[in-house]
N, C-alpha and C positions, 0 to 999 in steps of 0.2 A: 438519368436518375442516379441519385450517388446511392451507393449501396454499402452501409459499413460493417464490416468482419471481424474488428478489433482494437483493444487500445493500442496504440502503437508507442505511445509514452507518456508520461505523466510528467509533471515540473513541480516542483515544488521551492520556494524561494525559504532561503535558511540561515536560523543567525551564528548556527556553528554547525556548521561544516563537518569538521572531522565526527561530532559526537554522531550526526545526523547519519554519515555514512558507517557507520559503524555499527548501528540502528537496524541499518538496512541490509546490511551483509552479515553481520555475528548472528541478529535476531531472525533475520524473514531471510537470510540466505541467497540473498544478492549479488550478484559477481560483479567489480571494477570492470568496469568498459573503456572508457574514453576520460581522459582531464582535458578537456580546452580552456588550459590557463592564461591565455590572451583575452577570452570573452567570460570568464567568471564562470564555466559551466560543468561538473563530475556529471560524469552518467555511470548509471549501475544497471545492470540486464538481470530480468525474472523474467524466465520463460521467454516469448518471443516479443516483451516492451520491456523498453528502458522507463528508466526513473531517473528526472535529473532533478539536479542539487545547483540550485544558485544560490551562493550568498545576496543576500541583502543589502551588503554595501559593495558590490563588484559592481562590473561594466551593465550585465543584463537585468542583475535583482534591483539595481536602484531604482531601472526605469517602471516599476512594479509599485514603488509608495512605502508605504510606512510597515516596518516588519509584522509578522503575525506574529498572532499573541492572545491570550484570555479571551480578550475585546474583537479582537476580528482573526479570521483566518483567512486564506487563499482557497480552500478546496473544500464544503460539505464534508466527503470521504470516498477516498479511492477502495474500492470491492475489487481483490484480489482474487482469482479460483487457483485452487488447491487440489493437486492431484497429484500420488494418491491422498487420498485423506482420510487420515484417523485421528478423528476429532482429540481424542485419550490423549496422544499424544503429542500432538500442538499444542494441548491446553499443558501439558507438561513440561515441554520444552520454554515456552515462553513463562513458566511460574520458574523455571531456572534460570531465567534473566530479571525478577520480580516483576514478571505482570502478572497479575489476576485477571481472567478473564472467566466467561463461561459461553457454551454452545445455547442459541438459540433458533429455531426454525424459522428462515426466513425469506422472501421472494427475491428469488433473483433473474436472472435472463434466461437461464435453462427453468425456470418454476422451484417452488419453493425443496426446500434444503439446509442442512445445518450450516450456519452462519455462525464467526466469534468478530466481535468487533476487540479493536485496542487501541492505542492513540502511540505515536512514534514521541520522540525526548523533544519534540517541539507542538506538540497538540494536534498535531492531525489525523482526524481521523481516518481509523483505515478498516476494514473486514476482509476477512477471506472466509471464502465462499467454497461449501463444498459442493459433492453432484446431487443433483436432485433426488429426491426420496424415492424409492422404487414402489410404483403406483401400486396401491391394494387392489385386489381383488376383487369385483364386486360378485355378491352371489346369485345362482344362478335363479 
């Protein structure tokens, strides 16, 4: 039985590169990992999964098709968890990059919890997830 524990990395194929990583490390606080400039591929680390970065016209993004865009995307949306999390203050941090977002309650793997979706400088959807609600009390 395969039993899974984790995302272990995400891919994301991109048509600029540098804005994209920059996205990913100024805004969501991503650290540079790895360039394998031979095969087209940046990786950046949050928490214990990478997030890679192919361009679109390199060795690996090309074999991938026609770039994303309005009309099609690569990925629904990657749901990130946040910890710690102070909603206040994510929504703050990222309105000083200009996003607008807002916290909504939503289901995730641990049960439902405050959730902010945004989209990165090429349209992908992304959320981060915080910890689940702390169960009320039912009376007695």
């Amino acid at each position: 039985m395969i039993t899974i524990r984790a995302i272990d990395h995400v891919v994301f194929r991109v048509v600029d590169l540098e804005r994209m990583a920059r996205f990913y490390t100024d805004v969501l606080g991503a650290r540079f990992e790895k360039h394998q400039e031979a095969i087209g591929l940046y990786q950046l680390r949050v928490g214990d999964a990478l997030i890679d970065l192919i361009p679109v016209d390199g060795q690996l993004g090309a074999k991938g098709g026609a770039a994303p865009g309005i009309e099609g995307r690569n990925v629904d949306h990657i749901c990130f968890r946040v910890l710690p999390w102070d909603g206040e203050a994510i929504l703050r941090e990222l309105e000083g990059h200009g996003i607008a977002a807002e916290i909504a309650s939503r289901y995730g793997a641990e049960g439902e919890g405050p959730s902010i979706y945004l989209t990165d400088p090429e349209g992908n959807m992304l959320e981060l997830k915080g910890p689940p609600w702390a169960p009320v009390p039912k009376p007695n």
